[in-house]
C-alpha positions, 0 to 999 in steps of 0.5 A: 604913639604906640608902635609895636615893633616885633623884630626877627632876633631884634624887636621894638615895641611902642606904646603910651599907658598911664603916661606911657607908651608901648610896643610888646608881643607875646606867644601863644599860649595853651588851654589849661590843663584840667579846665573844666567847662560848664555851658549853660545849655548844658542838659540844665547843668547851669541855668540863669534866670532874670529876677524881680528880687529886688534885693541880693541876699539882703545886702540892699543891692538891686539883683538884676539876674542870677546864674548857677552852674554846677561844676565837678572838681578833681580835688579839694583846693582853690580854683580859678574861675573863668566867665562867658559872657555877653555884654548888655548892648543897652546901657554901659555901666560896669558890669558888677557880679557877685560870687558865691561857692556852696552858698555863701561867699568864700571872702570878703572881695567875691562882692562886687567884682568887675567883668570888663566891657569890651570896646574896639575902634569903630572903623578906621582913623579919618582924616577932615576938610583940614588934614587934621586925623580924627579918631573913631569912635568906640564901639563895644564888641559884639562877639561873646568874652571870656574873663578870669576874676580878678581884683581890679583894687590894686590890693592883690596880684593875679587872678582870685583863688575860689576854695571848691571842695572835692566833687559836685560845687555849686557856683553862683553868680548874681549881678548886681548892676546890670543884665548880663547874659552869661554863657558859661563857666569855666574852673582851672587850678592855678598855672604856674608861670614858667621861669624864662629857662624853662620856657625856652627849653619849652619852645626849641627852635632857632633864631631869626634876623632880618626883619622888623614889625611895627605895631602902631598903639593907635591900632590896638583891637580891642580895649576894657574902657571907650576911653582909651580911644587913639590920641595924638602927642605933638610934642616929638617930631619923630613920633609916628602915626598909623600910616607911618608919616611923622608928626606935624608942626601943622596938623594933627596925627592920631599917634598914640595910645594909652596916656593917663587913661591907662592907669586903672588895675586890669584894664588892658589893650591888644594888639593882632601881629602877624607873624611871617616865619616862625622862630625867636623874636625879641620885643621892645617898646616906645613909650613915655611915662610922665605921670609917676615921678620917683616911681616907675609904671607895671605892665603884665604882657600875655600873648595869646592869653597866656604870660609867657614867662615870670619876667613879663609879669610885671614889666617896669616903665621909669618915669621919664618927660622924654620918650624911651625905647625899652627892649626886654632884657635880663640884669645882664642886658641880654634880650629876651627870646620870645618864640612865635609861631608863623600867624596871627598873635594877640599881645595884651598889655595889661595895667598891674601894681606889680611889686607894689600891690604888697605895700598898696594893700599894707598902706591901705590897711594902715590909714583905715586903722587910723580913720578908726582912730580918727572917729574915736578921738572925735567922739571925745574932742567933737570936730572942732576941739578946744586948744585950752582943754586936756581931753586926757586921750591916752587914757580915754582911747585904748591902745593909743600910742601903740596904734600910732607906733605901729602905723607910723613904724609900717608906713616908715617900712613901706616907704623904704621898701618903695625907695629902696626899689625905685632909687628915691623918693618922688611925688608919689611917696610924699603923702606917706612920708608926710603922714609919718612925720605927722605921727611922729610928732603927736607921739611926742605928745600924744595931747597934741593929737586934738589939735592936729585932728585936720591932718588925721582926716 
């Protein structure tokens, strides 16, 4: 189940994601300084067109539509880009777009990146002839979105830095996989995330006591996937549905959200709180995190679009078969102080590598170095090579043992690094652990590489 609980001075909050479940509640937040907004009816400022073409500047995908937009920046630097956007209501493939600044792309991941279908639960949960709850179905939301690019690999932290020179810049985007209306475009430099001390001194105010607000997961308002519909967990007797009635031995209670679904970089859920008194409030959460043994799962939580301080960046769910209650704390236990405004919030939680996205891209870089290897070494043995011949590989691949000695040396460092964090090893760093063995043994005898070819691949 995932039940957000937001208390006055004391709060918790549920929630399942990845094998986790949570509760969290954020502040709101303020526009950004600078933004600057293009829409696309402005005076044929912007435009977008549906095209025939069947090919996108002759990268052999199909170009379904092209927008372009021209944007004015105050000074030469990098910008983050924000798109308006309608989701096509007649099919529900990713929506792929690819971006690029004064004509061409400014790197390599402007290609292909994803804007995030919208889905929310259609109606509420119902209940059938045998008491058992059904879950409502998805539905996708009508209303336009705004999104800030992003990489939804895992490899990078944040949102993508676009260069745009002083001036007139001219952004287009061409979508690759589907029709997408887009309404408008806007460009803001980079925000800085406050310390948690300077948020405070941002947001004076007093304390308050006495009250308790439970946000149930199973409620979230909006969601980037229809496959993080409510669900159920029979496996805790106090776990609690939406109405508030405790699990059933007999029957099934929609109670939770999120669960190995949630795993994907950048997908997220939200949830509305409404907020009685202004004042300081603090935030916890239910959940459990089953999936990633030896590791621990990232959350980043926005209120009202905004993180509100570094700490919630990269909040950390321990691996765990039980259920937890987790309250946002300091090293020193204290709970953090969150300020709310009397009204509706929106708390987002959103899947991020947190920490990890350093080791992530480092590993990745690493075993495309040795599939490089890989091909080399084949060219030379064939896939099934002789046991009885010397194919002379140190002297026919260029750079052998070194290639090997570095890899096996950054991997050695990454998983170090991953332990050291985390307190030991687990399932999740087997596989690294395993390729360094294997690369320490055909550095003994590089020669042996061809008769482990199977555990290169």
């Amino acid at each position: 189940m995932f039940a957000m609980k937001v208390r006055k001075r004391n709060s918790g909050i549920l929630r399942k994601a990845a094998a986790l479940i949570l509760c969290l509640f954020l502040t709101e937040g303020a526009a950004w300084p600078g933004a600057l907004r293009v829409q696309a009816d402005n005076s044929g400022a912007a435009e977008q067109e549906e095209t025939n073409i069947p090919e996108a500047a002759g990268s052999g995908e199909t170009l379904y539509s092209r927008y372009e937009a021209e944007v004015d920046a105050p000074d030469s630097g990098e910008y983050e880009i924000t798109v308006e956007y309608v989701q096509p209501q007649d099919n529900t493939r990713d929506i792929l777009i690819d971006v690029e600044i004064n004509g061409s792309l400014p790197f390599e991941e402007a290609e292909g990146i994803s804007l995030p279908r919208i889905y929310k639960n259609n109606g509420g949960i119902r209940t059938d002839a045998n008491g058992n709850e059904i879950a409502p179905a998805q539905v996708m939301v009508l209303e336009p979105v705004s999104h800030t690019l992003m990489s939804t690999s895992g490899f990078y932290e944040g949102n993508y830095q676009f260069p745009m020179n002083k001036g007139e810049n001219k952004i287009e985007i061409l979508c690759t996989n589907t029709n997408v209306e887009i309404l408008g475009v806007s460009i803001a430099p980079k925000k800085e995330v406050p310390s948690y001390e300077e948020y405070l001194n941002a947001h004076p105010g007093t304390d308050t006591s006495g009250k308790c607000m439970v946000i149930q997961g199973e409620l979230a308002k909006e969601k980037t996937t229809s496959m993080l519909y409510p669900t159920y967990d029979r496996n805790n007797a106090a776990t609690q549905s939406a109405d508030g009635s405790l699990n059933s031995p007999s029957v099934i209670r929609i109670n939770t959200a999120g669960g190995e679904r949630w795993k994907q970089t950048g997908q997220w859920m939200s949830w509305d709180v409404e907020v009685e008194e202004s004042g300081y409030y603090n935030l916890g959460f239910k959940y459990r995190q089953r999936f990633k043994d030896g590791l621990f799962t990232s959350r980043k939580v926005y209120i009202d679009g905004e993180v509100p301080f570094e700490a919630m960046e990269g909040i950390r769910f321990v691996y765990d078969e039980e259920w937890q209650i987790l309250t946002l704390a300091d090293e020193e236990g204290e709970a953090y102080r969150i300020w709310l405004e009397q009204g509706t919030h929106t708390v987002r939680m959103e899947v991020t590598m947190g920490i990890f996205a350093d080791s992530l891209r480092n590993i990745n870089s690493c075993v495309q170095k040795l599939n490089d290897l890989y091909l080399e070494i084949v060219m030379i043995t064939g896939t099934s090579p002789d046991s009885y011949t010397d194919y002379f590989l140190k002297e026919r691949v260029e750079n052998l043992e070194q290639t090997l000695q570095e890899s096996r040396d950054l991997l050695l460092e990454e998983l170090d690094y991953i332990t050291s964090v985390t307190g030991g090893k687990g399932s999740a760093t087997s596989a690294i652990d395993t390729m360094q063995v294997q690369l320490g043994i055909v550095l003994k005898d590089p020669e042996e590489i061809s008769q482990r070819l199977g555990s290169m691949q």
